[in-house]
C-alpha positions as CSV (number, residue, x, y, z in Angstrom):
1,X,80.0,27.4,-1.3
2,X,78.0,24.2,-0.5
3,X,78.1,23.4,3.3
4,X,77.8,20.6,5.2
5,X,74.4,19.8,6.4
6,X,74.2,19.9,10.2
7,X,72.7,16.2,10.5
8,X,75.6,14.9,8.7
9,X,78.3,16.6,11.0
10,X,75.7,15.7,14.6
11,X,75.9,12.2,12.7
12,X,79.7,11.6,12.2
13,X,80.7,13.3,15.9
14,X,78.9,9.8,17.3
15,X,82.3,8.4,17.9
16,X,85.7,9.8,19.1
17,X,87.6,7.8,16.7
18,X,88.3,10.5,13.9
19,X,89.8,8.2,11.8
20,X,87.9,6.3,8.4
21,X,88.2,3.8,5.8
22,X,86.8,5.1,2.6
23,X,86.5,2.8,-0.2
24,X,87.4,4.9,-3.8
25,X,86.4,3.9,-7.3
26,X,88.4,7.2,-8.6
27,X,84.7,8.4,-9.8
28,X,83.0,11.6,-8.7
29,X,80.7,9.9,-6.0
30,X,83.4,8.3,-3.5
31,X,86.2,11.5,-4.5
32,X,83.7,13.9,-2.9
33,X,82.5,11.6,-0.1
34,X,86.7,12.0,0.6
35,X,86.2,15.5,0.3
36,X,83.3,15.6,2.7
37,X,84.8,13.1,5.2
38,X,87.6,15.6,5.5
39,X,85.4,18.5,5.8
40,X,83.9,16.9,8.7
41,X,87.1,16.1,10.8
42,X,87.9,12.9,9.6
43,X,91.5,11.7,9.0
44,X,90.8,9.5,5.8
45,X,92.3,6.3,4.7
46,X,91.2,5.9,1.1
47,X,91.2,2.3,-0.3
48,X,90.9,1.3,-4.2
49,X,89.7,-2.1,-4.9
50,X,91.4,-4.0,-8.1
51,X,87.8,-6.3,-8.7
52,X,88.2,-6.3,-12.9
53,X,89.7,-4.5,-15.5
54,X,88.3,-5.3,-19.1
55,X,91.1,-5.1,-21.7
56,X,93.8,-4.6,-18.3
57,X,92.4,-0.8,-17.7
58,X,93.9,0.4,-14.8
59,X,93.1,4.2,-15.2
60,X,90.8,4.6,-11.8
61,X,93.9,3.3,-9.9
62,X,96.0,6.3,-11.2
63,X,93.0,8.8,-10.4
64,X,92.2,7.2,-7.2
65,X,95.6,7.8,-6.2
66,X,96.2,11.4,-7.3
67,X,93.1,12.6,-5.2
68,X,94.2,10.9,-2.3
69,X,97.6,12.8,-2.9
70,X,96.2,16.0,-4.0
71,X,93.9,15.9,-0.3
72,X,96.5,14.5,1.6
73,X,95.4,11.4,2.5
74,X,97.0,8.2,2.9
75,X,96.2,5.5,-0.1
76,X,96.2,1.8,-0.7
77,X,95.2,-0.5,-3.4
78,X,94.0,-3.5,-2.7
79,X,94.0,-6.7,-5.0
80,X,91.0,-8.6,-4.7
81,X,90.7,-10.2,-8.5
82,X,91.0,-13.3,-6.9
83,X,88.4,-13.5,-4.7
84,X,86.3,-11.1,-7.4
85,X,86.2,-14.2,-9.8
86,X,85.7,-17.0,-7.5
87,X,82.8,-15.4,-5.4
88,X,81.0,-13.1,-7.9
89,X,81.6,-13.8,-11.9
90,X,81.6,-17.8,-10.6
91,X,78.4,-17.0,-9.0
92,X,77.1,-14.9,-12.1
93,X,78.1,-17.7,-14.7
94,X,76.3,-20.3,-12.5
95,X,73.5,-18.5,-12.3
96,X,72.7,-17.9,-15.6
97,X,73.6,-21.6,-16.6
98,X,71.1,-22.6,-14.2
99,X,68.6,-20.8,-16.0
100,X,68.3,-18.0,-13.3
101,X,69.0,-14.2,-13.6
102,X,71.8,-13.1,-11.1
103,X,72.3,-9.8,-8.8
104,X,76.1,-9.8,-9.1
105,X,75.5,-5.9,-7.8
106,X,73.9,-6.8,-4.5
107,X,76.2,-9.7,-3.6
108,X,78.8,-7.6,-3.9
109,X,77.8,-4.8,-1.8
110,X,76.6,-7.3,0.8
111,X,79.5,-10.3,1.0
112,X,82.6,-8.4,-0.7
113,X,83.0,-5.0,-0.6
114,X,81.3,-3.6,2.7
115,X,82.9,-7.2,4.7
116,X,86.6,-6.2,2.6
117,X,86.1,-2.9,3.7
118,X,85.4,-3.9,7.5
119,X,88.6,-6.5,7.3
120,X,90.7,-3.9,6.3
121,X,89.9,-1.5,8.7
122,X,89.9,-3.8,11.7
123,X,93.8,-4.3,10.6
124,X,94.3,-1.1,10.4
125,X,92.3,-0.2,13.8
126,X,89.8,2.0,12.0
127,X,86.4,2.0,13.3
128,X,84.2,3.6,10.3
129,X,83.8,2.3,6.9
130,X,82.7,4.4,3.7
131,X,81.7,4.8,0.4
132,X,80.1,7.0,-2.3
133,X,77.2,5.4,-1.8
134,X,73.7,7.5,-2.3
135,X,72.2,6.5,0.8
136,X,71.4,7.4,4.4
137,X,71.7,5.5,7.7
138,X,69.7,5.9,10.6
139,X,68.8,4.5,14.0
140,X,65.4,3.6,14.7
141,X,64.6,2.1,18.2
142,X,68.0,-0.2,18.9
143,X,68.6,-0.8,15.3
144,X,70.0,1.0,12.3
145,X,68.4,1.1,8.8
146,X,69.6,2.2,5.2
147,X,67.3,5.1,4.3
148,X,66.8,6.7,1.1
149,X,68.9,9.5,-0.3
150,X,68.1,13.3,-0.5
151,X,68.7,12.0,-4.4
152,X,65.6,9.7,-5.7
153,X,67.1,9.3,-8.6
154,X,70.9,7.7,-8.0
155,X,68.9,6.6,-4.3
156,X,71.3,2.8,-4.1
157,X,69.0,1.3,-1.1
158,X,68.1,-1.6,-2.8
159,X,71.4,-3.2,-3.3
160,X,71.9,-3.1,0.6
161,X,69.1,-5.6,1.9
162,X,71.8,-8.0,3.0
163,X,74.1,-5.8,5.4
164,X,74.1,-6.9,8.9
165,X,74.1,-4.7,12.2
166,X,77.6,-5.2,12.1
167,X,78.3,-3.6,9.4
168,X,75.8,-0.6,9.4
169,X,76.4,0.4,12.9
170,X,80.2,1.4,11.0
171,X,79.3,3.2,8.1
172,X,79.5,6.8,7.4
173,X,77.3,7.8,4.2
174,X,78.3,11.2,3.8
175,X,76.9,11.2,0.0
176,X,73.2,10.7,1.2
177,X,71.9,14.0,2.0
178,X,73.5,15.4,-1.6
179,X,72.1,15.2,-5.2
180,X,74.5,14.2,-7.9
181,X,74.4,17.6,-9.9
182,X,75.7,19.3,-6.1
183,X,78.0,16.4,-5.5
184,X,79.5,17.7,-9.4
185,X,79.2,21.3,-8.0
186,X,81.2,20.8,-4.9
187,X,83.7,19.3,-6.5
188,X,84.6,22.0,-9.0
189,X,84.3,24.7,-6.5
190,X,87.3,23.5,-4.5
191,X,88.9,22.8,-7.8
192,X,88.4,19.5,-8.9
193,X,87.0,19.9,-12.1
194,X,88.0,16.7,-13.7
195,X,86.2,15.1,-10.9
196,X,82.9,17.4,-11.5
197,X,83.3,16.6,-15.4
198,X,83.7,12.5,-14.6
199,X,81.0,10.3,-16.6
200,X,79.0,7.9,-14.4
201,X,80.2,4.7,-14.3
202,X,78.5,1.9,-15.7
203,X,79.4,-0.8,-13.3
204,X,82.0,-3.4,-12.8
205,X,82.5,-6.5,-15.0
206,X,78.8,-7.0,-16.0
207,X,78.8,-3.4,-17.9
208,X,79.5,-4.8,-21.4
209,X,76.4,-6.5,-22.3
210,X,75.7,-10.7,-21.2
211,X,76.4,-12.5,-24.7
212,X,79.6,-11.1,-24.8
213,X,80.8,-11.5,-21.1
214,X,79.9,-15.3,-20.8
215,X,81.2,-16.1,-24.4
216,X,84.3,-14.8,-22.7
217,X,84.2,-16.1,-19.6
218,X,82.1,-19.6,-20.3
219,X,83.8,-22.4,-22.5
220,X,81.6,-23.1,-25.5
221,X,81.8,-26.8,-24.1
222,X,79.6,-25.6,-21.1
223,X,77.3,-23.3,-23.3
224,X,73.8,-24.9,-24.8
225,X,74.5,-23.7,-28.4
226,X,71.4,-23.2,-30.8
227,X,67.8,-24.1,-29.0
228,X,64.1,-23.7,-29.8
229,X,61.6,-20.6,-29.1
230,X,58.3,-21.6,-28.4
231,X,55.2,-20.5,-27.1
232,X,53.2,-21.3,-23.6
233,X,51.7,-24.1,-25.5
234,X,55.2,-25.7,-26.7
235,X,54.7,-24.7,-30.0
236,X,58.3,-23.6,-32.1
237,X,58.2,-20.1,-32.7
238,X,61.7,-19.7,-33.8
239,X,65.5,-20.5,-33.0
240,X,67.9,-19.0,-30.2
241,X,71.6,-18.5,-29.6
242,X,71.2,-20.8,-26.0
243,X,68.6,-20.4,-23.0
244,X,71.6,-18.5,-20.6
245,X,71.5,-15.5,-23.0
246,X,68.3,-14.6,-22.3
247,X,66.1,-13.3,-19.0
248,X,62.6,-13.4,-17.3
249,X,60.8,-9.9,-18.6
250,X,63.1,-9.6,-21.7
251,X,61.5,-8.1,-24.8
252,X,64.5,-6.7,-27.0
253,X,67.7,-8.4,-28.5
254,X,65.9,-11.6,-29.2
255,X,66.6,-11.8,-32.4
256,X,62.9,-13.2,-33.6
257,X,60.3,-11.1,-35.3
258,X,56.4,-11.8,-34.8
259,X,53.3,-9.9,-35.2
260,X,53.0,-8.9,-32.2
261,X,55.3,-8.3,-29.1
262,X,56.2,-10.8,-26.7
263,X,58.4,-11.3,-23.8
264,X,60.7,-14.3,-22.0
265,X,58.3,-16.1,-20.1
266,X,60.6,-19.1,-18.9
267,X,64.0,-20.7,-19.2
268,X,64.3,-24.3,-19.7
269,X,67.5,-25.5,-19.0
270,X,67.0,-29.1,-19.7
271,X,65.4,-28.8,-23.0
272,X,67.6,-25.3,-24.2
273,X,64.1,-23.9,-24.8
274,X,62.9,-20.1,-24.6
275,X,59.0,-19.6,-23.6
276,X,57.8,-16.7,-25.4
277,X,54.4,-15.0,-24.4
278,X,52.4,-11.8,-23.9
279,X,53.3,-9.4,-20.8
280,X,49.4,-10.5,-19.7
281,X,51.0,-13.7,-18.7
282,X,54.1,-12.5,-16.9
283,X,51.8,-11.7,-14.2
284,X,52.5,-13.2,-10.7
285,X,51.0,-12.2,-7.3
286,X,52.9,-14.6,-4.9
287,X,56.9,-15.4,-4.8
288,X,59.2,-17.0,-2.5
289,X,62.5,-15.6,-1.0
290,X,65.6,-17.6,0.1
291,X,68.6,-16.6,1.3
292,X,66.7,-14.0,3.0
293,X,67.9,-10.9,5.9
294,X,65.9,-8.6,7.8
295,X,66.3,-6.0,9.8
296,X,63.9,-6.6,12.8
297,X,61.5,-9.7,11.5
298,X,58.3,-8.1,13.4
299,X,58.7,-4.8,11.3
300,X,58.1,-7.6,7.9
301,X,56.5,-10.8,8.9
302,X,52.6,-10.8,9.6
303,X,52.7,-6.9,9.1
304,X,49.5,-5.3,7.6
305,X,51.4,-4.6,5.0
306,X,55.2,-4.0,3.4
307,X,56.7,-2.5,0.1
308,X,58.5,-4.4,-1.9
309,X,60.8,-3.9,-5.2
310,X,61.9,-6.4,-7.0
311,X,64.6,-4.7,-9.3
312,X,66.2,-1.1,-8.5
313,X,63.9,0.6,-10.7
314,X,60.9,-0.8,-10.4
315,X,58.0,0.6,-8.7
316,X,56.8,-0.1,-5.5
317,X,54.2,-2.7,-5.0
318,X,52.2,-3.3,-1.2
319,X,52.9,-7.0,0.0
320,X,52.0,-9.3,2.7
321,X,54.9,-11.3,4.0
322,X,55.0,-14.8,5.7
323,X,57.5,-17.4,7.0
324,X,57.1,-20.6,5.8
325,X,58.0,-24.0,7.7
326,X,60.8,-24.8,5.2
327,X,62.2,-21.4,6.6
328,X,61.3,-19.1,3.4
329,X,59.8,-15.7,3.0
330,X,56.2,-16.3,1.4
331,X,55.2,-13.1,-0.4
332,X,51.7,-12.6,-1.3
333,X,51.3,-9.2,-3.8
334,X,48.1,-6.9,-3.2
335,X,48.3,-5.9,-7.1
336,X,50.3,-8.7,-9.4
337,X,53.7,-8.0,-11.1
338,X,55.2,-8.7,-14.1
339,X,58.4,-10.4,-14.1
340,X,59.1,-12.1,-11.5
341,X,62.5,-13.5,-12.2
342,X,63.9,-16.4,-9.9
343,X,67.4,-15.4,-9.1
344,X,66.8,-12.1,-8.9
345,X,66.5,-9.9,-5.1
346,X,63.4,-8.1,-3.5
347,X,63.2,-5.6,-0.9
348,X,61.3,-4.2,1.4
349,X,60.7,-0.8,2.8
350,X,58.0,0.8,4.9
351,X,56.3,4.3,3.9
352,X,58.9,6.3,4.9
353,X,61.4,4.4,2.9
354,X,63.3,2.3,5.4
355,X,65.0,-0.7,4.4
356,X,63.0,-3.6,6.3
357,X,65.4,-6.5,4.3
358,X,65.3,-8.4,1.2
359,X,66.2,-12.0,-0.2
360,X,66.5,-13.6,-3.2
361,X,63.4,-14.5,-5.5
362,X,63.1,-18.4,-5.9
């Protein structure tokens, strides 16, 4: 049987409060973190956030709550449709009709779920906050940082930039020194296997592909209808279905066939065109972040050098990082990178794979 690692338990006796707030999906990753919690002393609180159900699917409610029954815990669901739509598919929609390519994942993480799960909590007087999360904390001089997870591949750092001191001083991450395959093996061993067996999810509301989510959500009024692909040079290439369908970077589903490949160079909003071109002139070595956190400025700004992604996948590139007097981060790229997409968020780490920060691409 699978045993706690000794860091984790050293980690969660910090306080005396023995009592957490875990947030559940009813998926594997925050059903074991419960497990784990409770493995470690913890009394848990588990909490299942209503943020959107496609086609009114409710079935993670019933599952959240029959594993908080089955471990004994106490459960609540918590309604936050609301406020889902008016802060994040708002925001999403917006974005996309401003020619930009959102990060509904990392606003979420950063001003919904990890401030909901602090609210609740305080009302309830419960010091820690959790999730399922496949990350680690830790403290470094007077400050703690969101480290990588013992699992490279399901590792979630870079949709945390934005969490304050606040807010990370309270979290317990008791997913972060597991892999996914012995997260699936702990489960069944203590006789979960439905939870083992459960597919990943695929996200939240923005799982089911963009064309079809902001014909739902977007009246055709407010959508550009039928626009022009052209080249760098202006020249018509072909027509599109409307400039908000399509991203910085993107190569497939664009519905044109040429001689040779090309990608989404720019959106013009004002014009409803599409700028094809070649990768070759995707290429950017500067951007400029707004909207920007960081963990300790010094550990960023005017540092030799900083790593920086620029989506969740994509592989680290060294940086140089600068304040400008309008109060924005100036990034300067030792290597240039393709696809650069304003709207979107960058990080930074150091070598060891701290979380320095992040903002949002402009």
């Amino acid at each position: 049987m699978q045993r706690i690692s000794p860091s984790f338990i050293t980690f969660v006796s910090m306080k005396s409060d023995k009592r957490v707030l875990l947030g559940m999906s009813g998926g594997t990753d925050s059903s074991v973190a419960a497990m784990r919690l409770q493995e470690a002393g913890y009394e848990v609180t588990g909490v299942t956030f209503r943020f959107y159900e496609a086609g009114d699917e409710t079935g993670y409610l019933e599952d959240a709550r029959a594993l908080a029954l089955k471990l004994g815990m106490k459960h609540i669901t918590y309604d936050a449709r609301e406020l889902f739509r008016s802060r994040i598919i708002r925001y999403f929609v917006e974005e996309y009709l401003r020619g930009r390519t959102p990060v509904p994942c990392t606003v979420c993480n950063n001003e919904l779920k990890w401030v909901l799960l602090a609210k609740i909590a305080d009302e309830k007087g419960i010091y820690w906050i959790s999730t399922g999360h496949y990350v680690r904390k830790v403290l470094s001089g007077a400050k703690y940082y969101i480290a990588p997870a013992a699992d490279k591949d399901k590792d979630q750092t870079f949709f945390l930039w934005g969490l304050k001191q606040d807010i990370l001083q309270r979290m317990l991450l008791p997913m972060g020194d597991i892999t996914k395959n012995e997260a699936r093996s702990y489960a069944a061993e203590r006789g979960f296997e439905q939870v083992a067996a459960k597919k990943d999810s695929m996200g939240c509301a923005f799982a089911f592909g963009l064309p079809s989510f902001l014909k739902r959500e977007v009246p055709e009024t407010l959508l550009s209808g039928k626009g022009r692909f052209v080249d760098e040079k202006g020249d018509f290439l072909g027509w599109h279905e409307g400039y908000p369908f399509y991203t910085v970077g993107q190569r497939r589903g664009l519905g044109i066939h040429l001689n040779k490949a090309v990608f989404v160079k720019e959106t013009r909003v004002e014009s409803n065109e599409v700028v094809l071109a070649p990768l070759s002139s995707l290429y950017k070595q500067e951007m400029w972040l707004g909207e920007w956190n960081l963990v300790e400025n010094s550990r960023v700004l005017g540092a030799d050098e900083v790593i920086v992604k620029i989506r969740y996948r994509k592989q680290a590139n060294h940086c140089k990082v600068s304040l400008t007097v309008e109060g924005l981060l100036h990034v300067r790229l030792i290597e240039p990178l393709e696809s650069i997409a304003p709207g979107q968020a960058a990080a930074f780490y150091d070598e060891s794979g701290l979380l320095l920060g992040g903002g949002i691409i402009l």
